[in-house]
PDB file of N, CA, C and O in Angstrom:
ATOM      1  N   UNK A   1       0.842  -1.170   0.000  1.00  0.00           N
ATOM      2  CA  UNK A   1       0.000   0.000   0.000  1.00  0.00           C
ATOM      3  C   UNK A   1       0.893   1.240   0.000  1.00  0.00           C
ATOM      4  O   UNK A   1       1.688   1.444   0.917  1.00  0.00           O
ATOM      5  N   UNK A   2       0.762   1.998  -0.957  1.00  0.00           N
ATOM      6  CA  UNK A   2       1.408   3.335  -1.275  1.00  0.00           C
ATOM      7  C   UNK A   2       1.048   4.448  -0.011  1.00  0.00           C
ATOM      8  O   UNK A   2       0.090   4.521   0.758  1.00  0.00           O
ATOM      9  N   UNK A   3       2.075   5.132  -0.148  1.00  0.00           N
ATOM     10  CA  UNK A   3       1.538   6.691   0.605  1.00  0.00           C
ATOM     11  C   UNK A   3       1.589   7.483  -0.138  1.00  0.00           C
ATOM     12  O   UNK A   3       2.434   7.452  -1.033  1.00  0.00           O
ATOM     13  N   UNK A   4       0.536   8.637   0.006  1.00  0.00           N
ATOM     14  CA  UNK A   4       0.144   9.613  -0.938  1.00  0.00           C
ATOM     15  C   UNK A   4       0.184  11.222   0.015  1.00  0.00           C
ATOM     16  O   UNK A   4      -0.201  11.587   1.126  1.00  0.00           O
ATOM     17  N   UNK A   5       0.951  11.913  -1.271  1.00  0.00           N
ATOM     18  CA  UNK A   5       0.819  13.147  -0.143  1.00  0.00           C
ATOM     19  C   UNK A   5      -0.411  14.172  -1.435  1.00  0.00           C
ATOM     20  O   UNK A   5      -0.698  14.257  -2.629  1.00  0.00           O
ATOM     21  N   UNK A   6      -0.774  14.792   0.043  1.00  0.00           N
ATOM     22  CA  UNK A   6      -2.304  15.908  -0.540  1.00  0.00           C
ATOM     23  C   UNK A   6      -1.875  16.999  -0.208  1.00  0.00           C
ATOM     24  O   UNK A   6      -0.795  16.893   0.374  1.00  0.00           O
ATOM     25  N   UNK A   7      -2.294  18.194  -0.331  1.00  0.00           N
ATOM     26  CA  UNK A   7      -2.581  19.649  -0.942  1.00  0.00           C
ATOM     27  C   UNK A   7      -1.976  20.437   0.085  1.00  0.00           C
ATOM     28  O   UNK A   7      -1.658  21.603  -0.150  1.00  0.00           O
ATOM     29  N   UNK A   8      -1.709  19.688   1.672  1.00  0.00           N
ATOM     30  CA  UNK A   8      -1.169  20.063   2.517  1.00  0.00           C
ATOM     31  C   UNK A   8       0.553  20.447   2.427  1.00  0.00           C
ATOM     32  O   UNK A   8       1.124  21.248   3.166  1.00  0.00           O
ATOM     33  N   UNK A   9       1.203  19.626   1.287  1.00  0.00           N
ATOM     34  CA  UNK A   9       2.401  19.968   1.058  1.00  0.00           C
ATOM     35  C   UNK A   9       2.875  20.905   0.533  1.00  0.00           C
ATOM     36  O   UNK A   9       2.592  21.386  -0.565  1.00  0.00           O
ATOM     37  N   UNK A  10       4.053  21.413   1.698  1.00  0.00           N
ATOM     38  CA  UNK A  10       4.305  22.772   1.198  1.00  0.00           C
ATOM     39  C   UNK A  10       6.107  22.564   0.437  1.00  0.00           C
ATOM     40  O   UNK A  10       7.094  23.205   0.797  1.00  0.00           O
ATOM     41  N   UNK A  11       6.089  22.112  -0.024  1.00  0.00           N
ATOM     42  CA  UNK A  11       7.394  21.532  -0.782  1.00  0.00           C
ATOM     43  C   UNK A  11       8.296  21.987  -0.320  1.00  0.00           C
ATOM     44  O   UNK A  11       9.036  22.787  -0.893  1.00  0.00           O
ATOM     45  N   UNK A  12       8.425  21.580   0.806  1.00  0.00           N
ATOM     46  CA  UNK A  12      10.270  21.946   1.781  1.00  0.00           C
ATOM     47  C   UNK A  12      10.861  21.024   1.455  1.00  0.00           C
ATOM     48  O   UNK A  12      11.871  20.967   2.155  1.00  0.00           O
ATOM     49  N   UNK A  13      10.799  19.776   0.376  1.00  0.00           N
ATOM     50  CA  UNK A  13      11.622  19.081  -0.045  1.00  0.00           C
ATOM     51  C   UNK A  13      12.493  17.881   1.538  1.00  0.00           C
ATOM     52  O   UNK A  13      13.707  17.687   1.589  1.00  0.00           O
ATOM     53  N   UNK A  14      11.753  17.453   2.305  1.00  0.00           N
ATOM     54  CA  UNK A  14      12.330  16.744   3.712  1.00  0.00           C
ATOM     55  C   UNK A  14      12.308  15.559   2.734  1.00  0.00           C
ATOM     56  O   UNK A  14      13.332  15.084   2.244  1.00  0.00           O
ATOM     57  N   UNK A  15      10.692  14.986   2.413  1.00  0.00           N
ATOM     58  CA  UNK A  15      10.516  13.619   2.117  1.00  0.00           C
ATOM     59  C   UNK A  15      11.434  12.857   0.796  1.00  0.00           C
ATOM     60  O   UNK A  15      11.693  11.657   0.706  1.00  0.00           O
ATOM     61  N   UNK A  16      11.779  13.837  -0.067  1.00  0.00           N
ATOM     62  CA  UNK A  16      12.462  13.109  -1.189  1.00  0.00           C
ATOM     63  C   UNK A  16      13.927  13.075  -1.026  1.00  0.00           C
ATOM     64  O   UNK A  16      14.713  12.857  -1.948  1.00  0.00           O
ATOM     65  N   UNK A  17      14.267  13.315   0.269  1.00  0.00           N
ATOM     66  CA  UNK A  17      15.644  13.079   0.846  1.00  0.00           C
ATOM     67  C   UNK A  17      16.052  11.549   1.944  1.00  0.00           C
ATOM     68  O   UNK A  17      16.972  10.777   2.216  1.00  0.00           O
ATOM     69  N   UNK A  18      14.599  11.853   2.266  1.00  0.00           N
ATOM     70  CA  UNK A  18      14.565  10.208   3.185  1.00  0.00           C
ATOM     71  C   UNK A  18      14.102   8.992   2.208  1.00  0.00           C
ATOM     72  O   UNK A  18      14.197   7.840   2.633  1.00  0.00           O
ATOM     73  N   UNK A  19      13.545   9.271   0.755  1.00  0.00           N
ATOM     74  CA  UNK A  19      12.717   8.005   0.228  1.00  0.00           C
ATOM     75  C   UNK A  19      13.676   7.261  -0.482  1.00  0.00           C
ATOM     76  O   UNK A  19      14.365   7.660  -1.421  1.00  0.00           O
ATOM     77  N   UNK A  20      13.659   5.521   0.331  1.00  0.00           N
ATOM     78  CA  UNK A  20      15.031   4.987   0.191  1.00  0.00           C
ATOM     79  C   UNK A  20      14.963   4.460  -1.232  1.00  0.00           C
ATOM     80  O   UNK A  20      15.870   3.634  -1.341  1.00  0.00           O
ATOM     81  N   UNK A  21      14.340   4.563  -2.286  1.00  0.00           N
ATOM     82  CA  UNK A  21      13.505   4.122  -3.463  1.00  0.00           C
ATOM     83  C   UNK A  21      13.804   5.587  -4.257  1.00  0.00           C
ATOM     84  O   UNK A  21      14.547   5.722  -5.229  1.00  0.00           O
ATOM     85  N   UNK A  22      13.272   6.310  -3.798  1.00  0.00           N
ATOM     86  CA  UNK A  22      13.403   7.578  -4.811  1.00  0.00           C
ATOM     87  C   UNK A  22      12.348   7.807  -5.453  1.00  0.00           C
ATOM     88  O   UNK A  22      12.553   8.466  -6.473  1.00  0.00           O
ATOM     89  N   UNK A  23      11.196   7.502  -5.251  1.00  0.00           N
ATOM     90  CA  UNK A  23      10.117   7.978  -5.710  1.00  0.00           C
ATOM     91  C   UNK A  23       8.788   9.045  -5.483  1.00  0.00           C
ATOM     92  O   UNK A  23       7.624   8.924  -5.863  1.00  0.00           O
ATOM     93  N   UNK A  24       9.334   9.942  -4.847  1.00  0.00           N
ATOM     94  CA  UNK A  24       8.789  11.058  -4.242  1.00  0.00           C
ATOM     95  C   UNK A  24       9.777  12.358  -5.394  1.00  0.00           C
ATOM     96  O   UNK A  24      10.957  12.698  -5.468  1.00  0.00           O
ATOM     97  N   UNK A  25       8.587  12.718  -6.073  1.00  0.00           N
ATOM     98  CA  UNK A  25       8.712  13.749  -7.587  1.00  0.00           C
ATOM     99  C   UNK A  25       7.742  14.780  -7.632  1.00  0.00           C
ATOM    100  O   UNK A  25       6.601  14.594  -7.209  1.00  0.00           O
ATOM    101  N   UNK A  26       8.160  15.966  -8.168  1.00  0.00           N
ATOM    102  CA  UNK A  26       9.390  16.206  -8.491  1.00  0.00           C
ATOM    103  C   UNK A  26      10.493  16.627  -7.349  1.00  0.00           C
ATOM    104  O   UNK A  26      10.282  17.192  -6.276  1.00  0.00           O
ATOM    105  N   UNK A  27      11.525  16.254  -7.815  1.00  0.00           N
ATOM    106  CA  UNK A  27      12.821  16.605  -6.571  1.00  0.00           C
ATOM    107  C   UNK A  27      13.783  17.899  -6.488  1.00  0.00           C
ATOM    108  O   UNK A  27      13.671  18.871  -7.236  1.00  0.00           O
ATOM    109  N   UNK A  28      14.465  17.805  -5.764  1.00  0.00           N
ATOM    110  CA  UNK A  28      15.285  19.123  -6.008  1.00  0.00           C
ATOM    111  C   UNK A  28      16.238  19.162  -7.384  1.00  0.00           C
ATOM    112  O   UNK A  28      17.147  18.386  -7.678  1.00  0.00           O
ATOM    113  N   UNK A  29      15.748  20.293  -8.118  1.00  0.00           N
ATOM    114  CA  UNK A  29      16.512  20.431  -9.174  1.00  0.00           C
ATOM    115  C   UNK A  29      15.872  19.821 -10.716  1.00  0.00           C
ATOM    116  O   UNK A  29      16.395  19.764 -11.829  1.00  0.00           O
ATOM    117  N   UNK A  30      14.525  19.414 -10.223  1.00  0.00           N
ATOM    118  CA  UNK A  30      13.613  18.988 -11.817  1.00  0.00           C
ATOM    119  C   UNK A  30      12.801  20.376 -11.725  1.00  0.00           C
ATOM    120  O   UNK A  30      12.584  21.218 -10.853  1.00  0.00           O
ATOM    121  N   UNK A  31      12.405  20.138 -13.324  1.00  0.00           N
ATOM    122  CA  UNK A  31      12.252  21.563 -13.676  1.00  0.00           C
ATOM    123  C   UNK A  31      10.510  21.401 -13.525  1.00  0.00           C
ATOM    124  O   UNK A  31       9.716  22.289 -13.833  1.00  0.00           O
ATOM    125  N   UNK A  32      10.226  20.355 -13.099  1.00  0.00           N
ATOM    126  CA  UNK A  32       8.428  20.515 -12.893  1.00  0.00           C
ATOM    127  C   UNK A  32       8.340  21.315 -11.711  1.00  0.00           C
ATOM    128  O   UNK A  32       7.629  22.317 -11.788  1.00  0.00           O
ATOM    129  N   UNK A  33       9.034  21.023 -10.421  1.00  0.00           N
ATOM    130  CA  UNK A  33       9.013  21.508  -8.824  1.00  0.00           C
ATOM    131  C   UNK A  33       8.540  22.701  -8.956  1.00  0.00           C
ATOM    132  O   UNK A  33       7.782  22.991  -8.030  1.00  0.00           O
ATOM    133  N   UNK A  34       8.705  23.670  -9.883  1.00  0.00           N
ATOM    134  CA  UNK A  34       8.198  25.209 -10.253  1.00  0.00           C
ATOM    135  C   UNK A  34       6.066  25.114 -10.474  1.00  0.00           C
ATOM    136  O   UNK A  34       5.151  25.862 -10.128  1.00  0.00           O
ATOM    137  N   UNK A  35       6.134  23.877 -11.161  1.00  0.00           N
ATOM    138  CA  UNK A  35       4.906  24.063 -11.715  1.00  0.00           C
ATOM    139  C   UNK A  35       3.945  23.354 -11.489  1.00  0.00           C
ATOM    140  O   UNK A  35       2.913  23.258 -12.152  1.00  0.00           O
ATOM    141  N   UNK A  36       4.361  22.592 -10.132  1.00  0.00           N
ATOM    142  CA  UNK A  36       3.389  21.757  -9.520  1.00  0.00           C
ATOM    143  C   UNK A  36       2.991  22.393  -8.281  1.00  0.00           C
ATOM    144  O   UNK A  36       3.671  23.317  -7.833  1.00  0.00           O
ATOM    145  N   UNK A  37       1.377  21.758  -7.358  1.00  0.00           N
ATOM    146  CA  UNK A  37       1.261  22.558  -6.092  1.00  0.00           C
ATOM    147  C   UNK A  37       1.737  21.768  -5.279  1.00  0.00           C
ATOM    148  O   UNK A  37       1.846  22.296  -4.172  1.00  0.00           O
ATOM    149  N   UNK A  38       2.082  20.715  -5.315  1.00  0.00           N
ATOM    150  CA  UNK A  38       2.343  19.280  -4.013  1.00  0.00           C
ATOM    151  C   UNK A  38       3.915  18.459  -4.730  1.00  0.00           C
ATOM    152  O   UNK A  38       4.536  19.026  -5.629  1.00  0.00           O
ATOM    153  N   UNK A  39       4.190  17.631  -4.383  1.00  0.00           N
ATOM    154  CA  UNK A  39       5.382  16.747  -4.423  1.00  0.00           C
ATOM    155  C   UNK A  39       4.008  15.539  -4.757  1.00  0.00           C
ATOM    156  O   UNK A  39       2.797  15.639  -4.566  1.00  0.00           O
ATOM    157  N   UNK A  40       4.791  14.503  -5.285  1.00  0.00           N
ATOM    158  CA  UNK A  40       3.778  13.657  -5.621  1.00  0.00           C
ATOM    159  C   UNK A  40       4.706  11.896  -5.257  1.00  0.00           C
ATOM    160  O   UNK A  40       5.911  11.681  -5.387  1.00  0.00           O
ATOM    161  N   UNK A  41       3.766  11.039  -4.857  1.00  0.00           N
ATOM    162  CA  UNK A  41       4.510   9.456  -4.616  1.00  0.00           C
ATOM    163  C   UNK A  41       4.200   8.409  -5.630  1.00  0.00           C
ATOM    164  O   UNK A  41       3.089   7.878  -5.606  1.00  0.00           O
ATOM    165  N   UNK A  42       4.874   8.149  -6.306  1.00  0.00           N
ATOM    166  CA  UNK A  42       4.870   7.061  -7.577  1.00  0.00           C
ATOM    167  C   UNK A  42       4.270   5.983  -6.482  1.00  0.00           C
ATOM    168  O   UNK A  42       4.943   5.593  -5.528  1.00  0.00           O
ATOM    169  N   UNK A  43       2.489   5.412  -6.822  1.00  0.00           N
ATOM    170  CA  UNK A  43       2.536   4.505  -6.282  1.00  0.00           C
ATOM    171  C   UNK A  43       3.043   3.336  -6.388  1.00  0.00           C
ATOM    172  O   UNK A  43       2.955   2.481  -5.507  1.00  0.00           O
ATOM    173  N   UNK A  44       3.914   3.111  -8.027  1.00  0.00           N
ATOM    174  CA  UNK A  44       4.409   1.471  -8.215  1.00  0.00           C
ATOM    175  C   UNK A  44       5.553   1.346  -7.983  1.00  0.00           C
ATOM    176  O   UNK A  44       6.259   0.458  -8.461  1.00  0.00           O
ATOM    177  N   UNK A  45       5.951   2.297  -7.141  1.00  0.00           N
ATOM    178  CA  UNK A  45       7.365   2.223  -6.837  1.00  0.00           C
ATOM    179  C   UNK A  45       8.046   2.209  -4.926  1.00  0.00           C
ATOM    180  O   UNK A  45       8.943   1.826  -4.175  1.00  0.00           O
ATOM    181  N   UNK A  46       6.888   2.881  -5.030  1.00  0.00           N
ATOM    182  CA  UNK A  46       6.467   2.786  -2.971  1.00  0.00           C
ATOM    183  C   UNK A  46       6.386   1.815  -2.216  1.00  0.00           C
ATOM    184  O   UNK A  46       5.421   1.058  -2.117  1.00  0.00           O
ATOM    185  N   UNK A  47       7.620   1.759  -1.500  1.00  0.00           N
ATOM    186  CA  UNK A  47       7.632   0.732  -0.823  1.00  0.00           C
ATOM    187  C   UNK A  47       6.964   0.488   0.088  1.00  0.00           C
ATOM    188  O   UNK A  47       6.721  -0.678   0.400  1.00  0.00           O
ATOM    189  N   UNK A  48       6.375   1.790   0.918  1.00  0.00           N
ATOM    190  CA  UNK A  48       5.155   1.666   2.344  1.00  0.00           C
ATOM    191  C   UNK A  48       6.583   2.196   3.538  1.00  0.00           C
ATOM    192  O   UNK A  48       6.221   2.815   4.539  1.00  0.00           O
ATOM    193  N   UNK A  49       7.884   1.962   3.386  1.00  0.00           N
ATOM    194  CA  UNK A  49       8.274   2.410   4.482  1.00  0.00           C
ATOM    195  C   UNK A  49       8.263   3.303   5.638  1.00  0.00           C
ATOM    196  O   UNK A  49       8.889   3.142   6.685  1.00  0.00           O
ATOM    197  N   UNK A  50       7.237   4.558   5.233  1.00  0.00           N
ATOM    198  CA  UNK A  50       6.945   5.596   6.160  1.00  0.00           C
ATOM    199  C   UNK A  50       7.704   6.698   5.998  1.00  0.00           C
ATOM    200  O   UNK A  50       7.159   7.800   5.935  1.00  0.00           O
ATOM    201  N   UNK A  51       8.841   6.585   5.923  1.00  0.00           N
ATOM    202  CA  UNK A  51      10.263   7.140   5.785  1.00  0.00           C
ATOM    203  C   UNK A  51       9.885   8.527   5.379  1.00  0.00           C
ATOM    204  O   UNK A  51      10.486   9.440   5.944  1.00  0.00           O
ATOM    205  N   UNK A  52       9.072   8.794   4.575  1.00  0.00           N
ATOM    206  CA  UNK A  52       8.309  10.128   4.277  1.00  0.00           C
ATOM    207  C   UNK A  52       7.394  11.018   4.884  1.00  0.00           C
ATOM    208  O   UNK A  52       7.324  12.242   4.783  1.00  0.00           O
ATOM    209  N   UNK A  53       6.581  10.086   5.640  1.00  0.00           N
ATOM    210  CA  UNK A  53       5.966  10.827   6.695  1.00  0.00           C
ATOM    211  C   UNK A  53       6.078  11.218   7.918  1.00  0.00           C
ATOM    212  O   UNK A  53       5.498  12.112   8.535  1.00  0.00           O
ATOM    213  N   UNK A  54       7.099  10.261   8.306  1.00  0.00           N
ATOM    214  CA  UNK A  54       7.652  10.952   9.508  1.00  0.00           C
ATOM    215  C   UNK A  54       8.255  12.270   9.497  1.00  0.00           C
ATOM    216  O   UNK A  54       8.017  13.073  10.399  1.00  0.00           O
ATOM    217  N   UNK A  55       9.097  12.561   8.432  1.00  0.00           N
ATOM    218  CA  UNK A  55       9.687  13.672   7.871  1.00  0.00           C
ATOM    219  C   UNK A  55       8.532  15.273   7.686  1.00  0.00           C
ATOM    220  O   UNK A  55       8.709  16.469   7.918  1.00  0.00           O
ATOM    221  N   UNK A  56       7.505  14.545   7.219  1.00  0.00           N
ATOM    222  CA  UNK A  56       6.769  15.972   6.701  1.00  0.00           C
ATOM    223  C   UNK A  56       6.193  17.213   7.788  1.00  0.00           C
ATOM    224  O   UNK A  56       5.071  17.082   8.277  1.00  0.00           O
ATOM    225  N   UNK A  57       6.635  17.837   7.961  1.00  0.00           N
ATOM    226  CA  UNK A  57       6.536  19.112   8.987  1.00  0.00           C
ATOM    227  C   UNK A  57       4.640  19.685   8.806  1.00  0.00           C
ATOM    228  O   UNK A  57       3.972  20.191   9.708  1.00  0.00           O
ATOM    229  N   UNK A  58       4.312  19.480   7.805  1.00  0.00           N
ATOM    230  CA  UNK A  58       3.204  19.316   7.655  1.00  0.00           C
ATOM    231  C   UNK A  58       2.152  18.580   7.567  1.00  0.00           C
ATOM    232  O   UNK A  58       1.225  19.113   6.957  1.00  0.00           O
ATOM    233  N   UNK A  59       1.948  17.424   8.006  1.00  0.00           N
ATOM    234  CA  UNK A  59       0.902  16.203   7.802  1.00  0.00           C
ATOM    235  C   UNK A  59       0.284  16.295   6.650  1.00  0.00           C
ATOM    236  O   UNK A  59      -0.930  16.226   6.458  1.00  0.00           O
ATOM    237  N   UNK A  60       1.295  16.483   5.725  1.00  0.00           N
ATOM    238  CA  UNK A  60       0.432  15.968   4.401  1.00  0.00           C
ATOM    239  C   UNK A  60       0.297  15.002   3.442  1.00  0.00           C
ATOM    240  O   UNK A  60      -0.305  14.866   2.377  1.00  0.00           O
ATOM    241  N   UNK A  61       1.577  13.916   4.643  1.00  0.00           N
ATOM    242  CA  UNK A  61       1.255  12.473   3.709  1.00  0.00           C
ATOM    243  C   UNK A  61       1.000  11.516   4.571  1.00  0.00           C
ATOM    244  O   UNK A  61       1.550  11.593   5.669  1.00  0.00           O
ATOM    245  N   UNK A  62       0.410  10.770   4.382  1.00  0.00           N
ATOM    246  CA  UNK A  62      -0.659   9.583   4.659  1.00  0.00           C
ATOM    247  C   UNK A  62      -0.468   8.072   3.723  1.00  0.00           C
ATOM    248  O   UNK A  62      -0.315   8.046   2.502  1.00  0.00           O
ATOM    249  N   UNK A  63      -0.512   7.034   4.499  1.00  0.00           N
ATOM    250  CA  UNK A  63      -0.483   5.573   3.632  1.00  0.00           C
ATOM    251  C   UNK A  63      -2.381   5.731   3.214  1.00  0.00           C
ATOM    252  O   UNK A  63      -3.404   6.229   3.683  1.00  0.00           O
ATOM    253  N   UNK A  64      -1.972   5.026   2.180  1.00  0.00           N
ATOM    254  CA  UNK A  64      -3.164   5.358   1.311  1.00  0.00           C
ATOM    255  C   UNK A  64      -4.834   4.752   2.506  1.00  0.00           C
ATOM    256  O   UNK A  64      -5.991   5.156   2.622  1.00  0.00           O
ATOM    257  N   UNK A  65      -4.199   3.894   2.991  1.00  0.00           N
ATOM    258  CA  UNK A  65      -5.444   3.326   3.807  1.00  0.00           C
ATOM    259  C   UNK A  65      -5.937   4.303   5.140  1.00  0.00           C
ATOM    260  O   UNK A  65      -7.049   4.178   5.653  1.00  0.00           O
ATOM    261  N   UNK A  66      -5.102   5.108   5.518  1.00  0.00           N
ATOM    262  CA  UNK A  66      -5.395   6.315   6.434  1.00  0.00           C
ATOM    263  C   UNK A  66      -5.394   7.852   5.840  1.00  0.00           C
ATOM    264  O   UNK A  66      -5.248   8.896   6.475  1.00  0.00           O
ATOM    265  N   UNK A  67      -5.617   7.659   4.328  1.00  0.00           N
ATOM    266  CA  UNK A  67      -6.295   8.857   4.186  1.00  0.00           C
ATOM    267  C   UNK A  67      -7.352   9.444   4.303  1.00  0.00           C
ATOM    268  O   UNK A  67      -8.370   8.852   3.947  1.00  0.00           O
ATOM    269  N   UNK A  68      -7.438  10.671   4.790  1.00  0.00           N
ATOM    270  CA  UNK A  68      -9.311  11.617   4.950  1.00  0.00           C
ATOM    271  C   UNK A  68      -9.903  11.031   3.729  1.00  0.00           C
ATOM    272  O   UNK A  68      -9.322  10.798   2.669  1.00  0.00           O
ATOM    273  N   UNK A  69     -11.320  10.795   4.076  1.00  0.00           N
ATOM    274  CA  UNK A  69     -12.542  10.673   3.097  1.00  0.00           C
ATOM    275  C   UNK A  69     -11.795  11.736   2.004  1.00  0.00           C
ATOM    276  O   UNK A  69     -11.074  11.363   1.079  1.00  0.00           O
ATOM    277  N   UNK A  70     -12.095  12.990   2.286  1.00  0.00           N
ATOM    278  CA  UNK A  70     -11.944  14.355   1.971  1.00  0.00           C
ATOM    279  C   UNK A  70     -10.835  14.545   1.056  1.00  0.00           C
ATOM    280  O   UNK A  70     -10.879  15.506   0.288  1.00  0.00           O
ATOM    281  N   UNK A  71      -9.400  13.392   1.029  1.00  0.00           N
ATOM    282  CA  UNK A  71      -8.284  13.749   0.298  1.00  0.00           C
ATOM    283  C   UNK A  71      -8.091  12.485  -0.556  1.00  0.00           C
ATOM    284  O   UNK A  71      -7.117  12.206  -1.254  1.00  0.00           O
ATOM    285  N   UNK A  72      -9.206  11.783  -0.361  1.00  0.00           N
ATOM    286  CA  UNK A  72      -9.051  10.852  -1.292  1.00  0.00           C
ATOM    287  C   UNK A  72      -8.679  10.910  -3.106  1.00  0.00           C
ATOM    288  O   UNK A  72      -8.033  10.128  -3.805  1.00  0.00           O
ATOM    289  N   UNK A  73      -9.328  12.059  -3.409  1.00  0.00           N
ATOM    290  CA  UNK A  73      -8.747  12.173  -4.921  1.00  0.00           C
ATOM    291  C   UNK A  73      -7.005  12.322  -4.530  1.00  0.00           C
ATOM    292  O   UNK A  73      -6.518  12.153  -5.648  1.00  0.00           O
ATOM    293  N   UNK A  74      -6.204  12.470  -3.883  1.00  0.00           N
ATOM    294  CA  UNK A  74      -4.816  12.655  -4.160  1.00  0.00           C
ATOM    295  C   UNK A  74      -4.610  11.504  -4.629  1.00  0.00           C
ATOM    296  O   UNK A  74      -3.755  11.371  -5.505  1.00  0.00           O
ATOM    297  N   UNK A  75      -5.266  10.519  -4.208  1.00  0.00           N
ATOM    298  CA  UNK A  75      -4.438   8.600  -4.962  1.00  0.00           C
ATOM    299  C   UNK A  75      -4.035   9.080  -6.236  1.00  0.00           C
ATOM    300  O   UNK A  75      -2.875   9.165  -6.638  1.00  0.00           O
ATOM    301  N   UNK A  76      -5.490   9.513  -7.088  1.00  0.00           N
ATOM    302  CA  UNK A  76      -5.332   9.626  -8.525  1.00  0.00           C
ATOM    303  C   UNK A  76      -4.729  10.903  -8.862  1.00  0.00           C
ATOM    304  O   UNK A  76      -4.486  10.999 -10.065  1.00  0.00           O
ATOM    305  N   UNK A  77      -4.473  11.725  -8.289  1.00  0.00           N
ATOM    306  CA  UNK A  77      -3.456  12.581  -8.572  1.00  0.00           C
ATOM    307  C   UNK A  77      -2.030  12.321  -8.827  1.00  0.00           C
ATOM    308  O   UNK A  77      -1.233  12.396  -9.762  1.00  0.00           O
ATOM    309  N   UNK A  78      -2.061  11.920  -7.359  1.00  0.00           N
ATOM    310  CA  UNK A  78      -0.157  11.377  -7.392  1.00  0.00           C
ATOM    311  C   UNK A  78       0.134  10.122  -8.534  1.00  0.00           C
ATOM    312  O   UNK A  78       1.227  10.032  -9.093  1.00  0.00           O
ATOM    313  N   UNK A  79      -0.622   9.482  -8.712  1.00  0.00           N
ATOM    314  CA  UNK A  79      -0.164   8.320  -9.996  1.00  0.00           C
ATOM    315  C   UNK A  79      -0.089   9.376 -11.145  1.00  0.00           C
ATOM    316  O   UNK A  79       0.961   9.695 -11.703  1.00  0.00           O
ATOM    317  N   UNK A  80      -1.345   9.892 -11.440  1.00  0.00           N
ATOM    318  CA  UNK A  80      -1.336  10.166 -12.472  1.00  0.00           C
ATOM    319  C   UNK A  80      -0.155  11.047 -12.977  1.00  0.00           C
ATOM    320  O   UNK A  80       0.294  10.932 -14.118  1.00  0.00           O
ATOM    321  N   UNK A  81       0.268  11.832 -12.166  1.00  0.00           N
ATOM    322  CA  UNK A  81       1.594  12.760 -12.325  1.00  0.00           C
ATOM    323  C   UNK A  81       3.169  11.454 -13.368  1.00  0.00           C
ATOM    324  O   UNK A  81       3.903  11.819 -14.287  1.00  0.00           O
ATOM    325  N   UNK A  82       3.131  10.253 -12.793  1.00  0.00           N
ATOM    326  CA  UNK A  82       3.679   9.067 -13.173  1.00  0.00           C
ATOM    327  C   UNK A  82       3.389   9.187 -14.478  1.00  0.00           C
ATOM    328  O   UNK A  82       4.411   9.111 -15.159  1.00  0.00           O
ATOM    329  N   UNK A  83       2.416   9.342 -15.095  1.00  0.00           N
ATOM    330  CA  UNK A  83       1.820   8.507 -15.981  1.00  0.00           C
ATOM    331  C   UNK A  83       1.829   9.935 -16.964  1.00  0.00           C
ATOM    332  O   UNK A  83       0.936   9.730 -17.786  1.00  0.00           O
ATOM    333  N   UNK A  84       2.268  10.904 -17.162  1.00  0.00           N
ATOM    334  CA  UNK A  84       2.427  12.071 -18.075  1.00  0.00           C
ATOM    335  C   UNK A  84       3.370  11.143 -19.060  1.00  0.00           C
ATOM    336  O   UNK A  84       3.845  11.621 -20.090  1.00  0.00           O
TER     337      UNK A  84
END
């Protein structure tokens, strides 16, 4: 089960420094980071380690099974960002 971060992220860039996989995009130094509102988690690449949320100064990522009713569209957000 993936973790997904929502609308709460304010892109201080913590989580794509701890993700032992590397799948927390865009990162420091891609040229999307300008033109996105959130950081986004490749779900087929997510290992579930946490490693990201402990990090976030903001509670804005969540394993997909403890996300708000309310932030549920981020699943299909964050894949879909993958899938451009």
């Amino acid at each position: 089960m993936a973790y997904v971060i929502t609308d709460a992220c304010t892109k201080c860039m913590n989580c794509p420094e701890v993700c032992p996989v590397s799948c927390i995009h865009p990162a420091e130094g891609e040229d999307a980071l300008d033109r996105v509102e959130h950081l986004n988690i490749d779900p087929d690449e997510c290992t579930s380690c946490g490693a990201c949320a402990g990090e976030c100064p903001s509670d804005a990522i969540f394993e997909e099974t403890d996300l708000p009713d309310d932030k549920e569209q981020f699943i299909q957000e964050n894949a879909a960002y993958f899938k451009k």
